[in-house]
C-alpha positions in Angstrom: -107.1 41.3 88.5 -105.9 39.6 91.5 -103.5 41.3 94.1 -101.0 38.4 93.3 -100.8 38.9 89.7 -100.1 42.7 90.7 -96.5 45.0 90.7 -96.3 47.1 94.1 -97.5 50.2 91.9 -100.8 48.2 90.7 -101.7 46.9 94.5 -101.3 51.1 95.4 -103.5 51.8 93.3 -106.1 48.8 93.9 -106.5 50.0 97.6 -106.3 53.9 96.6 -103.4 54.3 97.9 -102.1 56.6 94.7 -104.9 57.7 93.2 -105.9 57.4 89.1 -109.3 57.9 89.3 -112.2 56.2 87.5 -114.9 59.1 88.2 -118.2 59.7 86.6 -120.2 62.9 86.6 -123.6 63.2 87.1 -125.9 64.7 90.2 -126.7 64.2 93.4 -128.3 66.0 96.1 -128.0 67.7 99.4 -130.0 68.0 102.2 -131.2 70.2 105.4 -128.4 71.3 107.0 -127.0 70.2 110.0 -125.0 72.6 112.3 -122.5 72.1 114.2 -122.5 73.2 118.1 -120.8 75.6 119.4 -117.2 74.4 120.4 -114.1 72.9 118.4 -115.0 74.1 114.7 -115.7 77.9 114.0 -118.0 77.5 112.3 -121.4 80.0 111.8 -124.7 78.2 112.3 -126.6 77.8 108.7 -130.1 78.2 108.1 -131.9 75.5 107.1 -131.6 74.9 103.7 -134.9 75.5 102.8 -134.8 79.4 104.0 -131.9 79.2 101.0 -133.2 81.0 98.0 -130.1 79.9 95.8 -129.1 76.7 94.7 -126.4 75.6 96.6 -123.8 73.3 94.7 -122.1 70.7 96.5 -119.1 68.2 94.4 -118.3 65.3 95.8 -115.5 63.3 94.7 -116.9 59.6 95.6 -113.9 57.7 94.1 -115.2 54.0 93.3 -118.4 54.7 95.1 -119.7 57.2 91.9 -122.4 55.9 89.6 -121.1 55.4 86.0 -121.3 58.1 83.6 -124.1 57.3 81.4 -121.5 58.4 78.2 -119.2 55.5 79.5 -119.3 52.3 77.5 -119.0 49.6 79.7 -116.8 46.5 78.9 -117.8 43.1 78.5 -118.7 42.2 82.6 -119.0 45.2 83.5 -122.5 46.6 85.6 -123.1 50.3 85.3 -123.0 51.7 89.1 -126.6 53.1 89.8 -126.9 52.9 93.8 -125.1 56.4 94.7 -127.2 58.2 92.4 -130.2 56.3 93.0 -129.1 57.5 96.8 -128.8 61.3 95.6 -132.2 60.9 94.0 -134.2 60.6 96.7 -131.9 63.0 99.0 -132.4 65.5 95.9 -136.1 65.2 96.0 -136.6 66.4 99.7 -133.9 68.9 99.2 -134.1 70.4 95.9 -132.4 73.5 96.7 -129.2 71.8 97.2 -127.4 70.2 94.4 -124.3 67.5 94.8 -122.3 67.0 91.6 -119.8 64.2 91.0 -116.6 65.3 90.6 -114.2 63.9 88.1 -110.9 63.1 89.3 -108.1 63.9 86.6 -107.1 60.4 84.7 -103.6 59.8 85.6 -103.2 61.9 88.4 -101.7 61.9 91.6 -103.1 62.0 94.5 -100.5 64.0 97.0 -99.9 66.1 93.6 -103.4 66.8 93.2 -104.2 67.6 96.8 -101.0 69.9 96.7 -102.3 71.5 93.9 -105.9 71.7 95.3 -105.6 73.1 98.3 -103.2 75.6 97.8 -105.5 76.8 95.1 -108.9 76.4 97.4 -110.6 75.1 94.4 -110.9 71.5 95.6 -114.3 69.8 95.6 -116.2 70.2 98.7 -116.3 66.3 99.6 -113.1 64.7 98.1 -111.7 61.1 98.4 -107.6 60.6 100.3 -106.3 57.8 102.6 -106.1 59.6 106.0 -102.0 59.0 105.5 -102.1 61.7 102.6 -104.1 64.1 105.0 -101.7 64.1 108.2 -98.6 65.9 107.2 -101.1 68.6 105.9 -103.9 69.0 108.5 -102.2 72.4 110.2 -102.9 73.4 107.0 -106.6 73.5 106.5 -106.2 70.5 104.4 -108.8 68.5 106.0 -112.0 70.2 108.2 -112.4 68.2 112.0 -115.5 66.4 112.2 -115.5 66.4 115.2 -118.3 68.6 116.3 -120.5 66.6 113.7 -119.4 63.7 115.2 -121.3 64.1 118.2 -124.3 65.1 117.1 -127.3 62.4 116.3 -128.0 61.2 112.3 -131.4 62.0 111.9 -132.1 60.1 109.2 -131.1 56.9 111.4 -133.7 56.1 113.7 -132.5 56.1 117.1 -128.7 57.1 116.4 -127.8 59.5 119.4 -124.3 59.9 118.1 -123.4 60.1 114.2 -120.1 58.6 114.7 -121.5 55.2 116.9 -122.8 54.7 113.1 -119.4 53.3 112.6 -116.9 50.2 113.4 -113.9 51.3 115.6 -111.3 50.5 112.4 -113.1 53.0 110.7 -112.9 55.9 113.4 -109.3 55.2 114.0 -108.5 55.6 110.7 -110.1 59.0 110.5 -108.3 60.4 113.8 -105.5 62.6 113.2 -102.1 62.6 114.7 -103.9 65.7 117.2 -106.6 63.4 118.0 -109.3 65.1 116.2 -111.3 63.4 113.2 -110.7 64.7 109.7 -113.1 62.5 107.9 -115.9 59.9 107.6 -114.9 56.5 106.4 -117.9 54.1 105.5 -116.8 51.2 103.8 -113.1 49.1 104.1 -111.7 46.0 102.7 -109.7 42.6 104.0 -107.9 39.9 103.5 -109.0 36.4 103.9 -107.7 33.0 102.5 -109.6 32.3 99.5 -110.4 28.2 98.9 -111.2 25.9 96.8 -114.5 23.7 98.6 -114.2 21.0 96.0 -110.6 20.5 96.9 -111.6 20.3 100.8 -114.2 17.7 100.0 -111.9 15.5 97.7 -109.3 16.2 101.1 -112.0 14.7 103.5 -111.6 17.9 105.4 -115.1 18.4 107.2 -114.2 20.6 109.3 -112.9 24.2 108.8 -109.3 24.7 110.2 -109.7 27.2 113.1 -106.3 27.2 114.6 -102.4 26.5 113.6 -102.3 23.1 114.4 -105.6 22.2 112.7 -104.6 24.5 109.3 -101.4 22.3 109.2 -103.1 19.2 109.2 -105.7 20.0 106.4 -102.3 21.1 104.7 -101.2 17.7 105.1 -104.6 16.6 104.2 -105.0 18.5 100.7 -100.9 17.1 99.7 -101.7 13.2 100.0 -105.3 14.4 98.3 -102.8 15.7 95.4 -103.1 19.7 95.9 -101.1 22.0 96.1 -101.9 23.5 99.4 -101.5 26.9 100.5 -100.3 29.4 97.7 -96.8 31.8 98.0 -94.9 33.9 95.9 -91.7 35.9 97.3 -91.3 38.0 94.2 -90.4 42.0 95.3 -93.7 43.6 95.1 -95.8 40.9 95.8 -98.1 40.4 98.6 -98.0 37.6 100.2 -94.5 37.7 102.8 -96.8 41.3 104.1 -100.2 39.8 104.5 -98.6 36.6 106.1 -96.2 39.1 108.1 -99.7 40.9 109.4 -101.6 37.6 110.2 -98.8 36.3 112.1 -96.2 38.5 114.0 -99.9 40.7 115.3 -100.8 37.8 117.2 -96.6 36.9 118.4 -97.1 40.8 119.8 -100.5 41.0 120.9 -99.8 42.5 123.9 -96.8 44.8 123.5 -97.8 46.1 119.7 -99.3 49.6 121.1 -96.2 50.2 122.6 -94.9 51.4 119.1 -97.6 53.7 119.1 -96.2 57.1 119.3 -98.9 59.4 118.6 -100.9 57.5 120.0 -103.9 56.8 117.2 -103.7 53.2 117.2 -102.1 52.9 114.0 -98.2 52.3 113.5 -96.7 54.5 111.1 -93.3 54.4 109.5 -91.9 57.3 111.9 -93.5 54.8 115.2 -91.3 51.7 113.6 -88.2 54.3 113.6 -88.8 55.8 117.3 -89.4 52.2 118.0 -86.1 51.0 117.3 -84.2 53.8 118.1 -85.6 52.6 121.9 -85.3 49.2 121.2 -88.6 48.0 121.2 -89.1 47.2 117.7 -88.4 44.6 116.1 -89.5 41.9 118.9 -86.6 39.9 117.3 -87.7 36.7 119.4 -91.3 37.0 117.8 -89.2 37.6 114.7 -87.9 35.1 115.0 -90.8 32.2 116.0 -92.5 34.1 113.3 -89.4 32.7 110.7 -90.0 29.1 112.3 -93.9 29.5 111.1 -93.4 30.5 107.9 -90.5 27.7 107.5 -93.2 25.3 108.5 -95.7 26.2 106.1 -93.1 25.7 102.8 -93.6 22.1 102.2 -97.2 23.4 101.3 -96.5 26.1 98.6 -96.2 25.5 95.2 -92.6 25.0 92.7 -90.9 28.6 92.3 -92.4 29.9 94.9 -89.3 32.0 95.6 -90.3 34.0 92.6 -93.3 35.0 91.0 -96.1 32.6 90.2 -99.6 33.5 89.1 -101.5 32.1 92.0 -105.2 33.2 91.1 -104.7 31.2 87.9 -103.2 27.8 89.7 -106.1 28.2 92.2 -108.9 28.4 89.3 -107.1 25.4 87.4 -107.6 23.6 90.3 -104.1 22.4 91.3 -104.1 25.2 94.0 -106.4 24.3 97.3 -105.8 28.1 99.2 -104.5 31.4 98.3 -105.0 35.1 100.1 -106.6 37.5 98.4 -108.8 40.7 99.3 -112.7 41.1 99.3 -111.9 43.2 95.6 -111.6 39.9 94.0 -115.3 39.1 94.2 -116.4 41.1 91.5 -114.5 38.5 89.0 -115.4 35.7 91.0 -118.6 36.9 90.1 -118.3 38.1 86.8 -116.2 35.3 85.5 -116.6 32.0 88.3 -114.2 29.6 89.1 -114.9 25.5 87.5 -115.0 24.8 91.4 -117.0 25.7 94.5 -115.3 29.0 96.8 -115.5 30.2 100.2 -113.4 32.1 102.3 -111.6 31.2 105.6 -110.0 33.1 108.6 -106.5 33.1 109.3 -105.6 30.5 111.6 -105.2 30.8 115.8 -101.7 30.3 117.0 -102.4 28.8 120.5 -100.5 29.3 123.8 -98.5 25.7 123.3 -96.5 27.2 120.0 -96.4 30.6 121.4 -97.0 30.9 125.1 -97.8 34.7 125.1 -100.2 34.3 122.3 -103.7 35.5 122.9 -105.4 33.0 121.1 -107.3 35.6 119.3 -108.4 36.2 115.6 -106.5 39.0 113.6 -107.6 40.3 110.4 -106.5 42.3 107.9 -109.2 45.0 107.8 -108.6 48.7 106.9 -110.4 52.1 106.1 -108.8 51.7 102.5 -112.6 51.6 101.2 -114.0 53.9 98.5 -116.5 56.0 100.8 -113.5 57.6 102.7 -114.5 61.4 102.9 -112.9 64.5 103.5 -113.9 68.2 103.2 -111.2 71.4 102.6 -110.7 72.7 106.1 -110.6 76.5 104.5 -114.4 75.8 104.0 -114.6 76.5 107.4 -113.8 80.5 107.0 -114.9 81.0 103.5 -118.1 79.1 103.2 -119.3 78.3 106.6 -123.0 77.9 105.7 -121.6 75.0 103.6 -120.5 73.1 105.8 -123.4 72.6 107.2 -125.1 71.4 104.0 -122.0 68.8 103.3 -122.4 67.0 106.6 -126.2 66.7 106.1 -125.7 64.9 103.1 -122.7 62.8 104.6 -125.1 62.2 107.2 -127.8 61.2 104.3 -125.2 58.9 102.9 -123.9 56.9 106.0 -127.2 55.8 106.3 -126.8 51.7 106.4 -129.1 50.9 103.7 -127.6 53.4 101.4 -124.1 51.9 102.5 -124.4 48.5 101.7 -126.6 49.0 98.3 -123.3 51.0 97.4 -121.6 48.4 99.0 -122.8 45.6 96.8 -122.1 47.4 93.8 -117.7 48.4 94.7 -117.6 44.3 96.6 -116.1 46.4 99.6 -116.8 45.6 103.2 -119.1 48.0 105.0 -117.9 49.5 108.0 -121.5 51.0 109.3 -123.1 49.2 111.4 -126.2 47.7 110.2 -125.4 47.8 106.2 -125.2 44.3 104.8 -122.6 44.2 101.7 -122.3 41.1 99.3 -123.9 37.6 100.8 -120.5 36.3 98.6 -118.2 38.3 101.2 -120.6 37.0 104.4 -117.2 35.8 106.2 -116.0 39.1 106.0 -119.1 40.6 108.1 -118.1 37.7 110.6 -116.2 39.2 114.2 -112.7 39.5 115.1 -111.0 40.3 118.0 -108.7 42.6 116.5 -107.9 44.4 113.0 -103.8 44.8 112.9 -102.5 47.9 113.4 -99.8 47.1 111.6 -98.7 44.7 108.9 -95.1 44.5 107.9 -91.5 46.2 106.9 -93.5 47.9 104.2 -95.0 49.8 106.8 -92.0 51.9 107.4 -90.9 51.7 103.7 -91.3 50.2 100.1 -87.3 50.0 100.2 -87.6 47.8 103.3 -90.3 46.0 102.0 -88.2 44.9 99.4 -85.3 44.3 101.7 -88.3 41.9 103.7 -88.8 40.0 100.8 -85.3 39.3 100.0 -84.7 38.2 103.5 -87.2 35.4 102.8 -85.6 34.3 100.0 -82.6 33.8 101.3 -83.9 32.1 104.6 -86.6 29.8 103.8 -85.3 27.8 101.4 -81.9 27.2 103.2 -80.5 25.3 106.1 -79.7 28.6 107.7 -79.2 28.6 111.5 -81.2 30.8 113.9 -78.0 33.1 114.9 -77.5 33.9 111.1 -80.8 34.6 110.2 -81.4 37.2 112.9 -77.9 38.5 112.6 -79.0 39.2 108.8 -82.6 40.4 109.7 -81.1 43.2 112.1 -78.6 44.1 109.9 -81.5 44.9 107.4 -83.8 46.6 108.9 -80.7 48.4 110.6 -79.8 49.8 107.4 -83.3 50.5 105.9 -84.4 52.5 109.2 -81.1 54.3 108.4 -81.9 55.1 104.7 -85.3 56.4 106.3 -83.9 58.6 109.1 -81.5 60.3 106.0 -84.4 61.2 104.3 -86.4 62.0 107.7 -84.1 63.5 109.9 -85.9 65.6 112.3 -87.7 62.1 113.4 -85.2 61.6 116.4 -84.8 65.3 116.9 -88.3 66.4 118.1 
């Protein structure tokens, strides 16, 4: 299922941002114990674990990343996911003392309910699955252990690796380091969002060359409408994604260099409480960027299909072949591969705004990549006082999994983007491997709220199809977000008070 085709609820849940689990059980293993130095993390130095005479018993939720049950039927296109336990195997073998179960994640659950319930109980599994925004309310406490210790100390089962944590790509550290600056948690593997086209289309088009920047994207626009295509794919509806991936690719480059100025905490990440201390000061919105951002996104309509203002399934013009170019996310491989378009398929970067439509733009490329992958790992910070001599044995096997080839053989089974360095995902999703100057710390309204999402999306409706002046439309956008920061601030109030 494509993001497009999905309700706000459905895309949550497609980048685990609630959590209804699909988890198998079976086994996997553990490994010699790594301990941590002496110094942030009290935590007792364990003997290796083969001085252990008892089994020691490690679950690990792995989210997407678990092998399929072998009682699971599959459906028709589906593969049964062997590459974490094949992983566990071999870990088990030189470790046999040490035993990693998968866990199974309640069907239907919640994820913050769940946690809650969890932790409070100090029965969670000793490696479980959260988006670090679950985690940061909590980590006072003992939610989430600090890695930090760990962090510094070199993977041996990665040749030359001084320092575990270098393993990794910066998004995926950031997205692990808490609002205190400590880490709470290894992150392996991410997704993105590219523009997903149609290489038949570009041929029939005459386009030979790949659009790198704004002014050359609008002309293969202009190229693919007199070849008969519908060009670029939209859809305004509430809930859908397009207006906040756009949003991201866009305003991050108007705001390049004044972005991080929203960054309260200071993590490199802007959070709905930055967007509301951000405004109280007067720093956020950039309404001129806003603004020019409006003027982009005017341009591009002559290019999207009838009805865009509502909802249109775009996946399905795109495989009919009417549609040259829609976004979608590195998930959508698996039924690009499962079930392939009637037409050839690549994937394309957003494109460069340059310094004569924007002068402060940096002429850099943005992308859309986050830590929302499935081998995003926590482990109970209470762990740390009751079972120290655990611990230990939990980051060995971490350490055992982040090992690239393990990675991106896990990798090529979810189709998400590894972010260790040195693991090589799915040769389909090559142009998400490719560099980028920057991965946006932050994407749009939705950021501080769904409400104001919606409100976002409503906003565009009302503005692009219409001959509304400049003056009106930004009178209208701070009026929205005014009012949206202020249903935000009711239910947050101590916010401004700190």
């Amino acid at each position: 299922m494509s993001m497009f085709s999905m309700s706000r609820r459905d895309l949550l849940k497609a980048l685990g941002l609630t959590a209804v689990g699909v988890v198998a059980a079976a086994c996997t293993p553990s490994a010699t114990p790594t301990t941590a130095p002496a110094g942030e993390e009290p935590v007792e130095t364990a003997a290796p674990a083969e001085e252990v005479a008892e089994t020691i018993t490690i679950q690990h939720w792995a989210q997407a990343a678990e092998p399929t049950a072998p009682d699971v039927e599959l459906e028709p296109g589906e593969v049964r996911k062997v590459a974490y336990d094949e992983v566990a195997e071999a870990y088990m073998a030189d470790h046999p003392n040490v035993k990693i179960e998968w866990y199974r994640f309640p069907a239907g659950s919640n994820i913050d309910e769940w946690l809650t319930a969890r932790m409070t109980a100090q029965d969670a599994p000793e490696i479980y699955w959260a988006n670090s925004e679950s985690l940061w309310p909590h980590i006072q406490k003992n939610w989430a252990l600090a890695f930090d210790s760990w962090a510094e100390l070199p993977n041996p089962y990665v040749s030359g690796n001084e320092r575990w944590f270098d393993q990794f790509e910066d998004v995926a550290v950031i997205s692990q380091t808490g609002p205190d600056g400590k880490l709470y948690g290894i992150n392996m593997d991410g997704a993105g969002v590219l523009t997903l086209y149609n290489t038949d289309a570009f041929e029939t088009a005459g386009i030979t060359d790949l659009p790198t920047t704004w002014t050359e994207f609008i002309g293969a626009c202009d190229a693919l409408l007199d070849a008969g295509f519908i060009p670029y794919g939209a859809t305004l509806a509430e809930g859908m994604t397009f207006s906040h991936w756009l949003h991201a690719h866009i305003y991050n480059q108007l705001v390049w260099d004044t972005i991080y100025d929203w960054d309260k905490d200071g993590n490199m990440v802007i959070t709905a409480k930055d967007l509301v201390l951000s405004f109280e000061e007067g720093l956020f919105p950039d309404w001129d960027a806003f603004l020019q951002f409006a003027h982009l996104f005017k341009e591009l309509t002559p290019y999207f299909p009838l009805g865009y203002e509502g909802e249109l399934d775009l996946p399905q013009l795109w495989r009919q072949g009417n549609l040259a170019m829609y976004m979608e996310g590195n998930w959508g491989v698996s039924q690009l591969k499962n079930d392939p378009p009637p037409h050839g398929f690549n994937w394309l970067a957003f494109p460069v705004i340059t310094k004569d439509i924007w002068p402060a733009a940096p002429e850099k490329v943005v992308r859309i990549q986050g830590a929302w992958g499935a081998m995003q790992y926590h482990v109970p910070g209470y762990l740390a006082q009751t079972d120290p001599a655990r611990v230990d044995v939990i980051m060995d096997w971490l350490m055992w999994s982040s090992v690239p080839e393990h990675v991106g053989s896990i990798c090529k089974e979810t189709g998400l983007v590894p972010l260790t360095k040195g693991a090589e995902g799915l040769p389909e999703l090559a142009p998400f491997y490719e560099p980028y100057d920057r991965a946006v710390p932050y994407q749009s309204w939705n950021t501080m709220s769904a409400s104001a999402w919606n409100a976002e999306c409503n906003l565009w409706q009302q503005y692009l199809p219409s001959d509304m002046t400049d003056d009106a439309f930004l009178e209208l956008a701070e009026e929205t977000f005014s009012a949206e920061v202020d249903k935000v601030l009711e239910a947050n109030p101590d916010w401004v008070t700190e």
